[in-house]
C-alpha positions, 0 to 999 in steps of 0.5 A: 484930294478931298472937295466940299462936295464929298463931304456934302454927298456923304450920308451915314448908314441905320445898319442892321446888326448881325446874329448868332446864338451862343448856349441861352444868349442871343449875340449881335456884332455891326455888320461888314465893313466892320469886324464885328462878323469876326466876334461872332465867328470867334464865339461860335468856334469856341462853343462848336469845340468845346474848349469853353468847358475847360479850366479857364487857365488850361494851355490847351484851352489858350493854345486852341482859343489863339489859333481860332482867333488866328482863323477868324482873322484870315476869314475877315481879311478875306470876306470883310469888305464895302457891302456895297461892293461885296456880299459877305457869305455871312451865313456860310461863315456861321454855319457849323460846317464850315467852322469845323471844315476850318478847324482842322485846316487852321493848324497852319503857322500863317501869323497876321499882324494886328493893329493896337492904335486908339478908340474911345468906348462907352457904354450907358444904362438908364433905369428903364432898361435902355442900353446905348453902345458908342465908340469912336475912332479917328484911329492913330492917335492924332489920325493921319496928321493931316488937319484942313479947315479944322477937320483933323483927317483919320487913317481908316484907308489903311484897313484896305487890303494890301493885294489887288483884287480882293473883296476890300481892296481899294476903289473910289468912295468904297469904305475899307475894312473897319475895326469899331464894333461892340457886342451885344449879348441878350437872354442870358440868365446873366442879364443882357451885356454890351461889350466894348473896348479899345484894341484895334484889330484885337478887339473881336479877340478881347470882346470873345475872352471879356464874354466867355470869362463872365458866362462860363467862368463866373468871374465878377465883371471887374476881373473879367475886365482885368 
């Protein structure tokens, strides 16, 4: 039950993005009600522990890096919501304290089950030093199905929590928990780098490996990729 007027009163938002250090870098994501905290979150568990110091194929090294990205998960379906109906304590969620309270609490067995559908991502640089980000989603891949007057429907209602009364449950005009997000990295010896795939739920997991790999592994871009 959509009518013109919900599309004649919709607006699109100018956001400011999110931030947090990680070594030299400087590291923005999108804000809630994207997933983009999650990232973030993700890197700086990773330089808090320690484990980006250790053999790039150490099972230790992947163990902890999957269970940490298991804990950001659980942080962002919890948190992650309409910012017009929630305040994300974004600070608190990046705060060293919390991090490490979490990392001992994070050995429970909980599993989530993540979303891999389709997103188109491209990245573009011009001579000048200019960096554009652009990724679209219309999220399975022909949305919900469902085409009016046109107008091919997506099924983004589906990031809603499950359960009521929680941050992203659902409610009339409120956006639910949105997985497009892209990582900027600045400052770095390195250069600047902007970070994007497809990947659904997995991509703050993906966008966190493509990054550590090219930082503090050496590897070339291509094989940071592959």
């Amino acid at each position: 039950p959509i009518t013109y007027e919900d599309f004649a009163e919709h607006r699109g938002e100018e956001v400011s993005p999110i931030k947090c250090d990680y070594g030299d870098y400087e590291l923005y994501e999108l804000p809630p009600n994207s997933q983009g905290l999650s990232t973030l979150q993700l890197l700086r568990s990773v330089e808090l522990s320690g484990i980006n110091k250790m053999p790039f194929k150490d099972p230790e090294r992947i163990e902890k890096f999957l269970k940490f990205a298991r804990m950001v998960y659980e942080d962002r379906d919890r948190y992650v919501a309409d910012p017009d109906y929630y305040e994300t304590p974004i600070d608190e969620l990046f705060s060293s304290t919390y991090l490490r309270k979490r990392e001992l609490k994070m050995l429970n067995n909980s599993q989530g089950e993540l979303n891999l559908n389709d997103t188109t991502f491209f990245v573009v640089a011009d001579k000048y030093g200019n960096l554009v980000g652009f990724i679209q989603s219309i999220f399975h891949n022909f949305g919900s199905g469902i085409v009016v007057h046109g107008i091919p429907f997506q099924s983004r209602g589906a990031g809603f929590a499950k359960k009521p009364d929680l941050p992203n449950s659902p409610a009339p005009r409120k956006r639910p928990l949105h997985t497009l997000s892209i990582l900027l990295a600045r400052g770095g010896d390195q250069g600047d780098y902007l970070i994007g795939c497809a990947g659904g739920d997995a991509r703050p997991q993906i966008h966190t490996e493509v990054f550590i790999i090219l930082v503090e592994y050496d590897m070339p871009l291509s094989k940071a990729v592959e």
